[in-house]
C-alpha positions in Angstrom: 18.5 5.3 43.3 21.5 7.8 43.1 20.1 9.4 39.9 18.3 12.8 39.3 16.4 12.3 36.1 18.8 10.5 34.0 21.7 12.3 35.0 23.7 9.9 37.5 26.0 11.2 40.8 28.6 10.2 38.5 27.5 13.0 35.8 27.0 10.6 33.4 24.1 10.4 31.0 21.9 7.4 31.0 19.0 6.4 28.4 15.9 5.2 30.3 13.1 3.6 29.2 11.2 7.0 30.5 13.1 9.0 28.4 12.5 6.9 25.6 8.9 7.1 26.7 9.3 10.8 26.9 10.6 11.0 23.3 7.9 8.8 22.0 5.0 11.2 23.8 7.0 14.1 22.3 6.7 12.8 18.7 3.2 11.3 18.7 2.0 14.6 20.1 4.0 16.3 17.8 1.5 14.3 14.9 -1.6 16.4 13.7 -3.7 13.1 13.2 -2.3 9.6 14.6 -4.2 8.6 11.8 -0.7 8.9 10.1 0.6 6.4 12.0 -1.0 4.2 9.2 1.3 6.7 6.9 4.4 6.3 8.7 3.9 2.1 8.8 3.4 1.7 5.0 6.9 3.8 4.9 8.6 1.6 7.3 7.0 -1.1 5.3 9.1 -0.8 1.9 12.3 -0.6 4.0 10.8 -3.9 5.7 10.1 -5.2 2.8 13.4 -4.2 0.8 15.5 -5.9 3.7 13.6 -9.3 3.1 14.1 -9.4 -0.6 17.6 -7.9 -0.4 18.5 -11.0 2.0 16.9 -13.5 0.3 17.9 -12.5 -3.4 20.4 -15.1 -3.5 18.1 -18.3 -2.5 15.5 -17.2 -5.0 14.5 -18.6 -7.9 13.2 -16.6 -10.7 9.4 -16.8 -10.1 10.2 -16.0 -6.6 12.4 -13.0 -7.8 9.7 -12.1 -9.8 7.1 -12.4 -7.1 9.4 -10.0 -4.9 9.7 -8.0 -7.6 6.1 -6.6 -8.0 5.4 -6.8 -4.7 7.7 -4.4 -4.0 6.5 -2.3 -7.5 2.7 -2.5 -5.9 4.6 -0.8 -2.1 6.5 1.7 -4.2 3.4 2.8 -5.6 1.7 3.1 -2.2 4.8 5.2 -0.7 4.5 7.7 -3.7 0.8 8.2 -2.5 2.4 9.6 0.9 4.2 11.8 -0.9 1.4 13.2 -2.5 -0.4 13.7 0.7 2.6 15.2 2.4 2.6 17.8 -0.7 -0.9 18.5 0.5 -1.2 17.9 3.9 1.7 17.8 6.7 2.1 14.9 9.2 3.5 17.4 12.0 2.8 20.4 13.5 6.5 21.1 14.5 8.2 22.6 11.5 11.3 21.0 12.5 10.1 17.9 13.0 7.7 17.8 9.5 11.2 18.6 7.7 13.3 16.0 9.2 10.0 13.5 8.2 9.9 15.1 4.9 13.6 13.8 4.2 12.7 10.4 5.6 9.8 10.3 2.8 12.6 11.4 0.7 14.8 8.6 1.2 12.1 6.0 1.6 10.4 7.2 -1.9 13.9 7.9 -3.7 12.6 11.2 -4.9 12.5 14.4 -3.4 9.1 15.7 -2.0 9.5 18.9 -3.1 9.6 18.2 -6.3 5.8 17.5 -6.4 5.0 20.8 -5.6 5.2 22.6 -9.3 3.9 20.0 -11.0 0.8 18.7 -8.6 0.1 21.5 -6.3 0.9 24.4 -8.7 -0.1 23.2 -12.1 -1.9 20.2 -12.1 -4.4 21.1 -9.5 -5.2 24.4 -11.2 -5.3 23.6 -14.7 -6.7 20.2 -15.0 -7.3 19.3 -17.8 -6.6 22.5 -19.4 -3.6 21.6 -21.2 -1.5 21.4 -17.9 1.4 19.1 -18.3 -0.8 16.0 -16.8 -3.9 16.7 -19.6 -4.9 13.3 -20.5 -6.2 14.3 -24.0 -3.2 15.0 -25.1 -3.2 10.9 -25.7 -4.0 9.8 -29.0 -3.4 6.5 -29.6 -6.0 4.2 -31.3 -5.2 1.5 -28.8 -6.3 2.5 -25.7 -3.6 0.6 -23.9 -1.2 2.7 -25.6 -2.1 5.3 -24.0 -1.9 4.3 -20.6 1.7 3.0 -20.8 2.9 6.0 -23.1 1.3 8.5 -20.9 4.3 8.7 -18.5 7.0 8.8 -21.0 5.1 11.5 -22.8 4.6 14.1 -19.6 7.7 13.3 -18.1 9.6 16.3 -20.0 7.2 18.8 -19.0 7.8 17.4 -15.6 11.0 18.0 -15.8 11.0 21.7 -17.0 8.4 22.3 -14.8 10.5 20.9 -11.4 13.6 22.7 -13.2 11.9 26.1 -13.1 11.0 26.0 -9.5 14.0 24.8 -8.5 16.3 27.6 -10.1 13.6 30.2 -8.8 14.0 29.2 -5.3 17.8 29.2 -5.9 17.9 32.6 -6.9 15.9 33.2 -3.9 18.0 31.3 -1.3 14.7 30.2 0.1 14.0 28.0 2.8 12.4 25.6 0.6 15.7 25.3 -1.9 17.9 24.2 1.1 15.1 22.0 2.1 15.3 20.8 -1.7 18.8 20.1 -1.9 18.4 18.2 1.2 16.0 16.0 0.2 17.9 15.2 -2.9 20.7 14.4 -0.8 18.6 11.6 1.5 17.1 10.1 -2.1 19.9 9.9 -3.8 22.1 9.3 -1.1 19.8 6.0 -0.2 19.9 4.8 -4.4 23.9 5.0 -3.8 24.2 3.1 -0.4 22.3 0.5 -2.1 24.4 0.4 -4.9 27.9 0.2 -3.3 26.2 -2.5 -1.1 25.4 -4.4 -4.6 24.3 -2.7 -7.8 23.1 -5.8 -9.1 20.5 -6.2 -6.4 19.7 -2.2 -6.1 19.2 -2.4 -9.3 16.3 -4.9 -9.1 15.3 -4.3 -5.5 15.3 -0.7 -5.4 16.0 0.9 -8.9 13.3 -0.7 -10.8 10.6 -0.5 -8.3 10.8 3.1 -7.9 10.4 3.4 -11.2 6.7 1.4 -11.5 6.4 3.6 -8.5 6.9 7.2 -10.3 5.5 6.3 -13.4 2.1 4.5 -11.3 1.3 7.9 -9.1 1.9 9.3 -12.8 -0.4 7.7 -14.2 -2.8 7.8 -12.3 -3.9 11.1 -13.8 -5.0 8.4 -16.6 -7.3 6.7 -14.5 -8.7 9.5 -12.5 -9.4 12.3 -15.1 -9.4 10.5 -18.6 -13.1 10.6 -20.2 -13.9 13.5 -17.3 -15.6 16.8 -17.4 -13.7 20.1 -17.2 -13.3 22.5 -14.8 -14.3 25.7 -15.3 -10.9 27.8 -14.9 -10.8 29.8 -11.9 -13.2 27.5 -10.0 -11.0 24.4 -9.3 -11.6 23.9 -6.0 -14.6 24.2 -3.4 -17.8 23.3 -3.1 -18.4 25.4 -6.9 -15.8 23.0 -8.3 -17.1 20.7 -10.9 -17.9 17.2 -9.5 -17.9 15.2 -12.4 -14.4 16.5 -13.3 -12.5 13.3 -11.5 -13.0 9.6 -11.4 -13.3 8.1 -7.9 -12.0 4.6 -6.6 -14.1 3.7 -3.6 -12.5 0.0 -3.0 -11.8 -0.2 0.8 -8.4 -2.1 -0.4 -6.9 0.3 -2.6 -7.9 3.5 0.0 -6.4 1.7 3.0 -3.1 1.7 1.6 -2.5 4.5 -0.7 -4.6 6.7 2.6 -7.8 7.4 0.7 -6.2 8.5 -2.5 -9.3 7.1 -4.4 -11.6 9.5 -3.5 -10.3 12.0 -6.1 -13.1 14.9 -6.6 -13.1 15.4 -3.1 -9.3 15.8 -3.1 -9.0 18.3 -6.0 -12.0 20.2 -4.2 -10.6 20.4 -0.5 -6.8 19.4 -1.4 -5.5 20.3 2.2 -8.1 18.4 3.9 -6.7 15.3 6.0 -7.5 12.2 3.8 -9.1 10.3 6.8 -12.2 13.1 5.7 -12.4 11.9 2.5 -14.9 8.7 2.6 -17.1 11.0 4.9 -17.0 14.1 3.2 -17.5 12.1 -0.9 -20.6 10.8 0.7 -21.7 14.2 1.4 -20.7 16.4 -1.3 -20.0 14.4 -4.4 -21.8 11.3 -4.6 -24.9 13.0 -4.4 -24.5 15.3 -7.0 -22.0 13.3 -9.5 -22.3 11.3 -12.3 -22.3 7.6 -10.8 -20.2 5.5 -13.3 -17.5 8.2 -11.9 -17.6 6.1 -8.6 -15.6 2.6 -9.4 -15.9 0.6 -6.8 -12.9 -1.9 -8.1 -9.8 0.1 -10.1 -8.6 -3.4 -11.3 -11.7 -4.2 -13.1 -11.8 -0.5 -14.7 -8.2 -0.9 -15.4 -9.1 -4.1 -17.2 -12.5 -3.0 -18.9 -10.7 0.6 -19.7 -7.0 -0.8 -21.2 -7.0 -4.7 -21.4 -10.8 -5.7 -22.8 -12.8 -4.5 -24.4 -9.8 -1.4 -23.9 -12.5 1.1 -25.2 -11.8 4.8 -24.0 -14.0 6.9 -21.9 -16.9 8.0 -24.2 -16.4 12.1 -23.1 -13.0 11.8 -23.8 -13.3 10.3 -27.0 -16.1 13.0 -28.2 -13.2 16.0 -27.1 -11.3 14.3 -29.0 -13.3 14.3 -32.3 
């Protein structure tokens, strides 16, 4: 007794458990789906994760180092599939709040969000396949496996001019979304060199290098889900008049629970601001019906192996566009 609130007789300020309370009602509320608590948790999970392998790097041996090591690869890869569904999708209603998240994702993936948006949101999504700067047929190697490892080397300058040219247009506007920008750098890059005063040896292998398989995996991915496709028709790249067979679809309950349904990919490119909690429902409804049904892999490590490993034979569409 003797306190108003949390303010004592004494006028000084005291954290209560109902304030904390208060704050946690204030953010979850704040959340347009708790589904993206799931979201959140596979965030906190690569900082989890990087604390145990950072700890333990000096009492492992080199299997276990390698172990670590692709673990953390594999989470990477899941935390750049938030930051394509924040590109699409935000996790707040509160603009201030959805920023201030936005550099967390920032920090946690080591790239900044906004960066996706001129190269998935502004290109990729309207010209698929249609010599935008993901086009898989622009892959021409014999060996199929080639081009699957190659692919994000080969896109990754048009990524680059692409981000550059956004970036220096929002400059010259002294936009919003340019302070936001430089922002997000900040928390990415600011995270990579924390890590590597700590011990560059270590960011190196527990931070540097995942990201890496991370950036190049959500790259790639373009491989897996358009290669040996149909095309869009121009102009008619999303909604229900959007053509169905024009993305591959991943429908193992493992790989959707922890990149948040990024499997499902035709219904993505055809609703792209839909939440991804839709997506299972709404494939059932709207493209499994009407697709072609070796476009819905039910395992992506067996298509992986089949596609690239054995008997590494490519998509037979892609290979006839080819011709």
């Amino acid at each position: 007794q003797g306190c108003l609130g949390s303010i004592c007789e004494t006028g000084e300020a005291h954290f209560t458990r109902r304030d904390a309370m208060d704050i946690s009602s204030t953010f979850l509320s704040s959340m347009k789906n708790p589904a993206d608590l799931r979201t959140l948790g596979i965030c906190c999970g690569k900082w989890i994760l990087l604390a145990a392998v950072w700890n333990l790097w000096p009492y492992m041996g080199l299997v276990g180092r390698f172990g670590a090591g692709v673990l953390q690869c594999v989470w990477s890869f899941y935390v750049m599939t938030m930051v394509h569904n924040a590109m699409h999708c935000d996790v707040f209603r509160h603009r201030g709040v959805e920023s201030a998240w936005r550099l967390i994702l920032s920090a946690t993936a080591g790239v900044p969000v906004e960066a996706y948006r001129p190269t998935h949101n502004l290109n990729h999504h309207i010209l698929t396949q249609h010599g935008d700067h993901l086009d898989t047929k622009q892959m021409q190697y014999r060996w199929n496996f080639l081009n699957l490892v190659l692919f994000f080397p080969t896109v990754f300058p048009s990524i680059q001019k692409l981000e550059s040219a956004y970036v220096s247009k929002e400059f010259k506007k002294l936009s919003p979304v340019f302070f936001l920008f430089i922002g997000q750098v900040a928390c990415a890059h600011g995270a990579t060199a924390l890590l590597f005063c700590l011990d560059w040896k270590r960011a190196i292998f527990c931070w540097v290098v995942p990201y890496m398989v991370g950036a190049d995996g959500i790259v790639t991915m373009n491989m897996l889900q358009h290669d040996g496709t149909e095309d869009i028709v121009l102009g008619e790249h999303k909604g229900e008049k959007m053509n169905v067979n024009s993305a591959r679809n991943f429908t193992g309950p493992v790989i959707n629970w922890f990149t948040c349904n990024n499997g499902y990919h035709a219904i993505h490119h055809m609703y792209a601001h839909m939440h991804w909690t839709q997506y299972p429902e709404m494939h059932d409804k709207l493209i499994k019906p009407r697709n072609d049904p070796s476009l819905n892999e039910p395992d992506i490590l067996k298509y992986l192996w089949r596609s690239y490993i054995w008997p590494g034979k490519r998509p037979a569409m892609t290979a006839k566009k080819a011709e």
